[in-house]
N, C-alpha and C positions, 0 to 999 in steps of 0.2 A: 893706743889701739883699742878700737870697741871689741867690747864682750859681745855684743848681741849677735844670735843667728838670723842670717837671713832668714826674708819671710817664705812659709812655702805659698810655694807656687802648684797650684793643684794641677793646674794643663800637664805640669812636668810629667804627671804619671798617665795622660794620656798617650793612645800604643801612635808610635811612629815607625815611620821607613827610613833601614838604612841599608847601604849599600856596598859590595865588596866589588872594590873593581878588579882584582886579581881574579876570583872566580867568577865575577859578576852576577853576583849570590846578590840576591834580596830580602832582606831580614826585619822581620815585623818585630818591634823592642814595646812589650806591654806588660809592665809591671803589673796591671791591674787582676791579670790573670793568676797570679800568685797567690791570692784571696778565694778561687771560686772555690765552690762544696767540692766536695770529695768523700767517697763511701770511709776513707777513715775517719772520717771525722762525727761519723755516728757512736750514737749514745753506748755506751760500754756498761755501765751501770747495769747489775742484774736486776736489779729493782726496778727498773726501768722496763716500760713495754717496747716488745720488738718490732711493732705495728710500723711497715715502711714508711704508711703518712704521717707519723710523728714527726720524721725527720727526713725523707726523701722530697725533693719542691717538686715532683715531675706526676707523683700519684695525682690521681683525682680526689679531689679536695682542697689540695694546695692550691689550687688558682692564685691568689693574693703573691703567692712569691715566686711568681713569674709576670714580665709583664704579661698586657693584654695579648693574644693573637692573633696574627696576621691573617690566621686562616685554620679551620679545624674542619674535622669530620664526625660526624654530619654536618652538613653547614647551617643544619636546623639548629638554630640555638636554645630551642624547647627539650631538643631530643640531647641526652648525655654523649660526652664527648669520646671519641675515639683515638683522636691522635689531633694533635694542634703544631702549628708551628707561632713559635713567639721569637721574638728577640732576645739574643743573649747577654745576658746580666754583665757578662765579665768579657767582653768583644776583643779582640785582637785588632778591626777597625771599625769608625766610628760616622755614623752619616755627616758628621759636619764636615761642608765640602772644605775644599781646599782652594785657598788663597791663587789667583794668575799669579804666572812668575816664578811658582817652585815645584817646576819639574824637577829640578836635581834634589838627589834625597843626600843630608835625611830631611822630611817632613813627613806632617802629620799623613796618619794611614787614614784614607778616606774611603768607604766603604760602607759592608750592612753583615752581617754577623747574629744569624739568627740559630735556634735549637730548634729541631721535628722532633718534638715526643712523641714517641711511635706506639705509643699503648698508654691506657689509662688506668690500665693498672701495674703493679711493680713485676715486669715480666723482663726477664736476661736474654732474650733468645727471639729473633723473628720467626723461630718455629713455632712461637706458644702464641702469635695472633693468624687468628681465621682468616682462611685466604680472600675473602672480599675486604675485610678491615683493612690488609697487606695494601690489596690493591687499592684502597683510600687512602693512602700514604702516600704511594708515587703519586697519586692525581692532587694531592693538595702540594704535594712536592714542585710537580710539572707545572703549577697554577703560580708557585710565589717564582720560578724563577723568570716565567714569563711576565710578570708584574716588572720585576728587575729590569729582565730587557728594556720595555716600554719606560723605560726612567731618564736613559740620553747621557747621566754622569758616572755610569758603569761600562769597561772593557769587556767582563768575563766573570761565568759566575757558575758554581759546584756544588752538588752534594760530596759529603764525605760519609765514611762511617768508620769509629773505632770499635771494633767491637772487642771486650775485655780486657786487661790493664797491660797486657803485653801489647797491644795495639796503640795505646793513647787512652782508655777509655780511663775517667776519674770518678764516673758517677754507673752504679750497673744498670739502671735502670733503663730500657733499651729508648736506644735514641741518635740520632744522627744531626748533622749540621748542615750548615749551605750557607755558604760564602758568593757575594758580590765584591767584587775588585773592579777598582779605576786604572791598571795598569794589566796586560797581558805575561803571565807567568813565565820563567823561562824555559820551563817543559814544554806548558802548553806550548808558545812560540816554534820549539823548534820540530813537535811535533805538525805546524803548518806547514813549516818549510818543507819539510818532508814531503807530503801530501800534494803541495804545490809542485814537487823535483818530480813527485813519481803521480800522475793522478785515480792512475788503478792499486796505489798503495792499497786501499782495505779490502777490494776484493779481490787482489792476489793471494791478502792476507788469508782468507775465507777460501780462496780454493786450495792453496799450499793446506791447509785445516785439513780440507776434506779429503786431499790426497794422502795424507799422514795418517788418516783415525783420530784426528785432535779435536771435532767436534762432538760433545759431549751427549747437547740437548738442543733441541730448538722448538719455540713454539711462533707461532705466527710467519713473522717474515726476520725473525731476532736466532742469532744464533749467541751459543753458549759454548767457547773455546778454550784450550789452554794455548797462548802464543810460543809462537818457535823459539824464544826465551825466556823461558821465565825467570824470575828472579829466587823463585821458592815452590819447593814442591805444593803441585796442586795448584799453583797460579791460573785465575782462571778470566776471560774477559767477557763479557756481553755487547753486541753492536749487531746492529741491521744490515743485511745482505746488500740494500739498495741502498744510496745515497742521500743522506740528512740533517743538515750541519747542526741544527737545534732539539736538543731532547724537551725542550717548550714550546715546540712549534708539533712534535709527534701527536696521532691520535689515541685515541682509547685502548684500540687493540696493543698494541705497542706497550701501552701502558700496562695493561694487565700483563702482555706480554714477562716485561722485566722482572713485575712483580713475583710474580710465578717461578720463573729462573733465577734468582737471585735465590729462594725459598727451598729452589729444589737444589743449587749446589752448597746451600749450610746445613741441606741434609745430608749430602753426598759426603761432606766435608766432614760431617760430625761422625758416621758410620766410621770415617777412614783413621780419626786422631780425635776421638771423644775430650770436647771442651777446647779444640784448639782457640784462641782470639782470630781476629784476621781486619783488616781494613781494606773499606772499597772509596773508589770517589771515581764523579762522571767528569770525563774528559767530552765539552761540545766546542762549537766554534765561537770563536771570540765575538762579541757583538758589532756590526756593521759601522764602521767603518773598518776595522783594525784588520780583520782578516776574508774579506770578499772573494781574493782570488781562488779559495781554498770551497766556495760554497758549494760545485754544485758536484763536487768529489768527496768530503768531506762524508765522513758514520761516527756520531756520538758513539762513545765508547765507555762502558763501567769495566772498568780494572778492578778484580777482586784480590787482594794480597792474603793468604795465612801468614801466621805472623809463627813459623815454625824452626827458626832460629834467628839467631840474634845478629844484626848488624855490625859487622866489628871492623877493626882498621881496616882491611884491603877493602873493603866497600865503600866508609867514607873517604880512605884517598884516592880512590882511581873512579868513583863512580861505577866501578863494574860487580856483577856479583859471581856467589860460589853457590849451584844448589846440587844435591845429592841425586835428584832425582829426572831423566831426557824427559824433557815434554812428550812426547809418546806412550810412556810408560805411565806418567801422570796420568794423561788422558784415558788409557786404555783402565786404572782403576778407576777415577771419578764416573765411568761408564759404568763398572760393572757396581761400586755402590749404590746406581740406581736403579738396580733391578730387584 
């Protein structure tokens, strides 16, 4: 019998899909992400300077340890940067497409997997950038997912955001992601189907809202809600009163719009449970071909989660949640926090 190990084979630790057909769960397997930075992994050492750019890659100055960027703000590249979005180092999927012939998983995760550094300098909190820098975030945000779109080998494509380590976050430095997918997710899906059974689904959503007291804030034509479920006190959502299947196809107003409400409920937020974490990501409509029936009923939607208790067994078996607090009663403090 030989002794020798096999050779490695580096593909192995590229991230793949695989699949549960009992729950028909779809599971991205990326050893590579095992490796990225993480705020523990800073310099300990008293001797050591505590200077965030020594060791954080997202300050300005590190450029070099990030790729290049897809897109930054100002898009004058004489003028210093504000907020950039690049690709991420450590992707859960990878632009090399995939092979005709393996739709069935597992195969390789075909995708794009990029980081929004949301400040250029080492800031934890979307309160501590000036509300136009904010709004030059969603517009370089709104810019790369519409690039996306316009590509043909993408279904469906999100921001997210962790914010602080109860949430997912690994790095504190503030900053969000945005995921392109070649397959339509199984939430997203069945929130189509939905949409599609009911086509006044979101603004029933929206006047149920405003018959409860559940509308918070609204600027423009964007309202700022807590839904008739939430899953955690203070659950809060953002969407358009009118009909708009792509948040990359929205204009300006809109844009600052979100910017602005997003801004004003981590104030709201913070007044009510100083330092909680929380994560948000946009739900739009899947790219043309996959979900058309759904387009001209359809309201992108940003889901705001606090992350104010912890996910335990009756949540992941049943899919269903336990929160302390009636959406009404939420609603009616995230109101009066903003006074």
């Amino acid at each position: 019998m030989s002794n020798s190990r096999p050779a490695h084979d580096p593909a192995a630790s590229n991230p793949r899909l695989h699949h549960d057909p009992v729950a028909g769960r779809t599971v991205f397997v990326a050893p590579q992400r095992a490796t990225r930075p993480h705020d523990a992994d800073r310099p300990t050492d008293p001797s050591a300077t505590a200077a965030p750019r020594d060791w954080c890659p997202f300050c300005a100055g590190n450029e070099h340890r990030t790729p290049p960027a897809w897109l930054r703000a100002p898009a004058d590249a004489a003028q210093p940067w504000q907020s950039r979005i690049v690709p991420n180092l450590y992707p859960f999927a990878l632009e090399a497409p995939v092979a005709t012939g393996t739709a069935a998983l597992p195969r390789a995760a075909h995708g794009v997997h990029d980081v929004v550094i949301e400040s250029a300098a080492h800031e934890r909190t979307v309160l501590a950038v000036e509300s136009a820098a904010w709004r030059d975030v969603w517009t370089i945000c709104r810019q790369r997912l519409e690039m996306l779109a316009g590509r043909g080998d993408l279904a469906w494509a999100t921001i997210f955001k962790n914010s602080g380590p109860q949430a997912g976050a690994s790095l504190e430095h503030l900053h969000s992601q945005l995921v392109g997918l070649d397959f339509v997710p199984q939430v997203v899906a069945a929130e189509v189907a939905a949409a599609i059974r009911s086509p006044r689904l979101f603004r029933d959503l929206i006047a149920a809202a405003e018959q409860t007291g559940r509308i918070v804030a609204e600027q423009a034509d964007l309202v700022l809600l807590v839904p008739p479920a939430p899953r955690q006190p203070f659950e809060a959502w953002i969407l358009p009163r009118t009909p708009e299947p792509y948040f990359h196809a929205t204009g300006p107003a809109r844009v600052a719009a979100i910017a602005d409400l997003t801004q004003s409920f981590v104030t709201r937020l913070e007044r009510l449970v100083p330092g909680a974490d929380f994560n948000w990501w946009l739900h739009q409509l899947p790219f043309a071909p996959h979900a058309s029936d759904a387009r001209d009923t359809w309201h992108w939607h940003l889901e705001i989660l606090p992350r104010l208790s912890s996910f335990a067994g009756f949540e992941l078996a049943t899919g269903c949640h336990i929160t302390t607090l009636p959406p009404d009663e939420s609603a009616a403090l995230l109101i009066r926090a903003g006074t």
